[in-house]
N, C-alpha and C positions, 0 to 999 in steps of 0.2 A: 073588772068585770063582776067582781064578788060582790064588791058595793052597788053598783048599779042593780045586779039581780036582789040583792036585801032591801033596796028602793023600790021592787015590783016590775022591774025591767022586766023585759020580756027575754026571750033568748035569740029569737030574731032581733030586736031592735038593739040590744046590745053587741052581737056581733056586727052590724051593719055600723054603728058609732065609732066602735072600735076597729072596724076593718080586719074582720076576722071572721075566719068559716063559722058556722051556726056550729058543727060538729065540737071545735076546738071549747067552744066556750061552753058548750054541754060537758065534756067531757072535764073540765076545772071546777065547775059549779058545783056537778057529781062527785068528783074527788072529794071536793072541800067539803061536805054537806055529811055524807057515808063517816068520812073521820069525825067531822064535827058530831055526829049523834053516837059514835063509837064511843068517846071519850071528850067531854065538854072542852072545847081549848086547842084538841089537837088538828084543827082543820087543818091550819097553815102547813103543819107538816108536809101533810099529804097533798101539797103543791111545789114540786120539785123546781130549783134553777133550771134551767137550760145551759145546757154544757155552752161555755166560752169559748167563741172561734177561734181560729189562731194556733200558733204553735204557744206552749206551753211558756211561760217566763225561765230564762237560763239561771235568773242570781234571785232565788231564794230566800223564804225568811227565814230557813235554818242557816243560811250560809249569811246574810246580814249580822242573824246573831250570832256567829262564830268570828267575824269580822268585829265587830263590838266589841266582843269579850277577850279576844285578842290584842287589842287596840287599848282597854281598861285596865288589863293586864298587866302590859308593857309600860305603859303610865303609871301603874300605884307601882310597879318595880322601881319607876326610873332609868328603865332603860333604854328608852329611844325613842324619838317621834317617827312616824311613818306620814309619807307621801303619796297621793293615789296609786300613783303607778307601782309602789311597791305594795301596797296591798293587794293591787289587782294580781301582779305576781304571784304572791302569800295563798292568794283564791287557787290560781291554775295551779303551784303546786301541792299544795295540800287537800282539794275538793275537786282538782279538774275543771274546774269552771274559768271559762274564758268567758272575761267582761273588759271593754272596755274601762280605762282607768277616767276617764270623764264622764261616765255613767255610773259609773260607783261614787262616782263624787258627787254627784245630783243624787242619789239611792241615800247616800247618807246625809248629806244634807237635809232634805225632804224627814228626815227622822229625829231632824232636830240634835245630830248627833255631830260633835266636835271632834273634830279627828286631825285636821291638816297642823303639815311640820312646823315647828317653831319658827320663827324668823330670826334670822343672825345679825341682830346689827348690838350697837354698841351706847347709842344714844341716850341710854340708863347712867349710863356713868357719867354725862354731862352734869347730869342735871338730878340735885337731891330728891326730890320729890319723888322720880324716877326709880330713882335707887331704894327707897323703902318699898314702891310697890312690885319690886321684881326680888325683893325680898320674903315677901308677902307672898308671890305666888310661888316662890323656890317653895316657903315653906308648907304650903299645901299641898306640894308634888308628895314631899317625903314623907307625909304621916302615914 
């Protein structure tokens, strides 16, 4: 609406394009205009979000990054790989947060973040090739 009114729109024909009360689009225009000659730049400001329907999100970016750091932790330790389900545990006892452990696994995926347990199999030791690069990654566990 901001650009169409810096176009010369009018304030009717902008509300009517955009399907919106004449009052509303007055009242954003004014905002943005009052800040903008307040202080050059700060229009935008003074054009608030609209609060987000819905109940609140349960699993957090504080609590992804405590997940994370927990998880990077226990890696540079060497101490043990985690599976969704035990981290989702990890959440409810230590932050209260009850998550699904297959939505935590999409939350961190989605982050591009490597987290699932190792795989136990044996098939390195077949085959040399194999064996040097499970060597390779032993030894970037341990630095």
């Amino acid at each position: 609406m901001l650009r169409l009114s810096d176009l010369g729109r009018s304030v009717p024909e902008i509300a009517r394009d955009l399907a919106l009360h004449e009052q509303t689009v007055r009242k954003y225009v004014k905002a943005f205009l009052a800040a903008e000659a307040a202080a050059p730049g700060a229009g935008w400001e003074a054009l608030p979000d609209r609060p987000r329907p819905g109940r609140p999100p349960t699993l957090t970016e504080a609590h992804l990054l405590a997940v994370e750091r927990l998880l990077d932790e226990a890696a540079a330790r060497g101490e043990r790989t985690w599976g969704a389900a035990q981290v989702a545990d990890w959440l409810t006892a230590t932050h209260q947060v009850r998550v699904a452990p297959k939505y935590l696994a999409e939350r961190l995926n989605a982050r591009g973040f490597r987290w699932k347990r190792t795989k136990r199999t044996v098939q390195h030791k077949a085959d040399p090739g194999r064996q040097e690069e499970a060597k390779a990654d032993l030894a970037v566990l341990t630095l």
